[in-house]
N, C-alpha and C positions, 0 to 999 in steps of 0.2 A: 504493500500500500504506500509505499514512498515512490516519490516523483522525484527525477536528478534531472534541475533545470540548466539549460547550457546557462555558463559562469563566462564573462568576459570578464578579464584584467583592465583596467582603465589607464591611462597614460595621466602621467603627472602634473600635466598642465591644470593651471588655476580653471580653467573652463571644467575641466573632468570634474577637478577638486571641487571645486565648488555644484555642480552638479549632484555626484555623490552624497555632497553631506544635505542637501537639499529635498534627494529623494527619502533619503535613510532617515529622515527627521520627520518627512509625509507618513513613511512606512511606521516608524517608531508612532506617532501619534494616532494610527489607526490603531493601535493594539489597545489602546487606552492608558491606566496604571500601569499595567504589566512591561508596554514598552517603555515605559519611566527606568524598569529594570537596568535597561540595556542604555551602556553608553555610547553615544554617536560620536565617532571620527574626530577630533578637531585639527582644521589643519595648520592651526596657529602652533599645537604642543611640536610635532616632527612632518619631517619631509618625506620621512624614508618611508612610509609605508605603505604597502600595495592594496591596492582597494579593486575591489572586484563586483559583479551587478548582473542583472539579470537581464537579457538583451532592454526589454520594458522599466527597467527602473525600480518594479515592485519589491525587490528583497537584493541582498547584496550583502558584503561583510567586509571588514578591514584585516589587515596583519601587517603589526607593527613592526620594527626593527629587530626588538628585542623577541619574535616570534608569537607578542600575542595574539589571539583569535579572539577580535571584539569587534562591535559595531552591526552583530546576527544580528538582522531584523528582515521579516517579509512584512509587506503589507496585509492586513488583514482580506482586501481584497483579492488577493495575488494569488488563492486556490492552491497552491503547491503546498502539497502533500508530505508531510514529512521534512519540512525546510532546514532543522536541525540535524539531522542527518545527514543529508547535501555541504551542508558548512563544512561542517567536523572531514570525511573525507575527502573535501576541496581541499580546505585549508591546509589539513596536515600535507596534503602534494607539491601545496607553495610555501611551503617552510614555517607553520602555526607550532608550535612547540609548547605553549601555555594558554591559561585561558581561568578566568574565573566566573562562578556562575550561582546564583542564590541556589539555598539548599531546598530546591522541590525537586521537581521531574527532571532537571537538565542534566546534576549529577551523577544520574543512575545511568542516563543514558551516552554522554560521553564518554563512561569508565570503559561504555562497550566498546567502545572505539579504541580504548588503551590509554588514556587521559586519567591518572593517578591523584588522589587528592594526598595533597603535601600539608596544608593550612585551612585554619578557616577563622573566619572573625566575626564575632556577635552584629546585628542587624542594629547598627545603630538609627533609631528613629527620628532623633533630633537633626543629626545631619541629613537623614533623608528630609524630612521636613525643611532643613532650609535647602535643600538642591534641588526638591519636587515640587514643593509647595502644599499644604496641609489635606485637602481635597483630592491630589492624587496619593498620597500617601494611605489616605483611610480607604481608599480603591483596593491600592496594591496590598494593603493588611488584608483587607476583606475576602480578597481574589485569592489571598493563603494562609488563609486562616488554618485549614487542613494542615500547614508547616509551619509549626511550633508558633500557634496561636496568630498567625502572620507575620512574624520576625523569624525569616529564616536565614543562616549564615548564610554569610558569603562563602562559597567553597574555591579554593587557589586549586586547581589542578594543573599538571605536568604529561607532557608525551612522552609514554614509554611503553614501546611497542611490544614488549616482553609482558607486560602488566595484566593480570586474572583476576585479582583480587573483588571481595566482591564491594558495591558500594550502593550505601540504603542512607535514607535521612536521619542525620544524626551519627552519621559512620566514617570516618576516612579524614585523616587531616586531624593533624595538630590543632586545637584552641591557640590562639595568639590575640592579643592586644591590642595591636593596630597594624596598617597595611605596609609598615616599612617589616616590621618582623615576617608577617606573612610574602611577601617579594623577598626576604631574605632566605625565607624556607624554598621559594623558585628557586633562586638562583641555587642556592646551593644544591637541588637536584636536578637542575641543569647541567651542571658540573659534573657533576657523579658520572649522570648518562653520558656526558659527552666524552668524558677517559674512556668509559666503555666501547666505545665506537672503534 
């Protein structure tokens, strides 16, 4: 029941760029709260990263420099099936190596993919509250309430193609404090994987 919609790579120019973060902002606001989740692209933070799209605009994702896989969002409209799916095996083919993702369904389903959870960090609400604004925020608790009363971690996962382990809400990943410790928990099994190579 998953659809793999052709993916084009976008070229760097401010036209793309700005297109991209255009469409993915359309896409993200169709979702309602839910796309509040997911961060959109800025192309103010780096230059370096490849952004990719659905011939239509409707869904599309980023990967930064440092390999992360952010910016998933299809439009609610956009019918594809399965569009999580699509990503995870895209991305890991153009170089997606991490990736973090609140602890409901996305967790479980990345780990299928080989996506290890390393860290994770309590849902803080107040900073959701000032980056969302109060009215999405009581969405996005409501829409997960079913995960841990709607403050679900954020979970830091890692690619590691060797990875079985199994992963359920509330399972996988170190507790950490704040997001420099949890990127500290990346990198360092980043590293690991990469001697191993």
């Amino acid at each position: 029941g998953v659809e793999m919609p052709v993916l084009y790579q976008l070229n760097k120019s401010p036209k793309d760029i700005s297109a991209f973060v255009r469409v993915m902002k359309e896409a993200q606001e169709s979702r309602g709260a839910l796309g509040r989740s997911v961060d959109i692209y800025d192309p103010k933070e780096d230059k370096g990263y490849k952004l990719f799209t659905t011939e239509d605009g409707s869904a599309g994702f980023a990967i930064s420099p440092s390999g992360e896989l952010s910016s998933a969002v299809s439009s609610k409209a956009s019918g594809i099936k399965g569009f999580a799916d699509s990503v995870i095996a895209a991305g890991v083919a153009n170089g997606a190596r991490w990736l973090n993702a609140f602890d409901t369904v996305l967790p479980q389903k990345y780990s299928r993919f080989g996506f290890k959870p390393v860290a994770r960090i309590k849902f803080d609400e107040g900073f959701a509250r000032s980056e969302w604004g109060d009215a999405a925020v009581d969405e996005f608790m409501a829409a997960t309430k079913g995960y841990q009363n709607g403050n679900p971690d954020l979970v830091f996962m890692v690619y590691d193609p060797t990875f079985t382990g199994v992963v359920g809400n509330n399972v996988g990943g170190r507790m950490v404090d704040s997001w420099d410790k949890a990127m500290a928990k990346v990198d360092k099994e980043l590293e690991r994987l990469s001697k191993k190579r």
